[in-house]
C-alpha positions, 0 to 999 in steps of 0.5 A, a space after each residue: 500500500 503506498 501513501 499514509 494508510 488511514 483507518 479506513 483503509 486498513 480496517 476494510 474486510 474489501 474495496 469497491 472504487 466507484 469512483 467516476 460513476 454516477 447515482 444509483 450505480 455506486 449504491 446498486 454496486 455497494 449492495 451487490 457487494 455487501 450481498 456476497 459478504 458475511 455479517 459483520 464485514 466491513 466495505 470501503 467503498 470509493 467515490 466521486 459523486 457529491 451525492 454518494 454521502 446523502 445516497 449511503 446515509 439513507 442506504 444504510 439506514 433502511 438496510 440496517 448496515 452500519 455506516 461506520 464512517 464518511 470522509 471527503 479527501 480532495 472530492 473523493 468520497 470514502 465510506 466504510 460499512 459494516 455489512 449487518 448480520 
């Protein structure tokens, strides 16, 4: 891993870089993910759309996943999500 390792970056079970896609499909692409993922595990997921953060708030919400964590670096959005069990 090259740079300054974050949290979330080293706390992440697996990666889905939806970086340069537009609403839904980082959401559909998250949920496929998670779907094939145990209880308890923890997505990153990598973003550009500014409406990913409103998007994976309410996702998680009313899928009873955790959204552990949000963050903003330089307009890329990461989000790690501990899949419910």
């Amino acid at each position: 891993m090259s740079g300054a390792s974050t949290p979330i970056e080293s706390n992440a079970d697996r990666v889905l870089d939806t970086r340069g896609l537009n609403c839904p499909m980082p959401i559909l692409k998250a949920k496929k993910t998670l779907n094939e993922m145990t209880g308890g595990s923890l997505l990153k997921v990598l973003a550009t759309d500014p409406g990913a953060v409103r998007d994976f708030e309410y996702f998680c919400r009313h899928t009873g996943h955790q959204l552990m964590e949000s963050t903003e670096v330089e307009g890329e959005f990461r989000f790690l999500i501990r899949r419910k069990g």
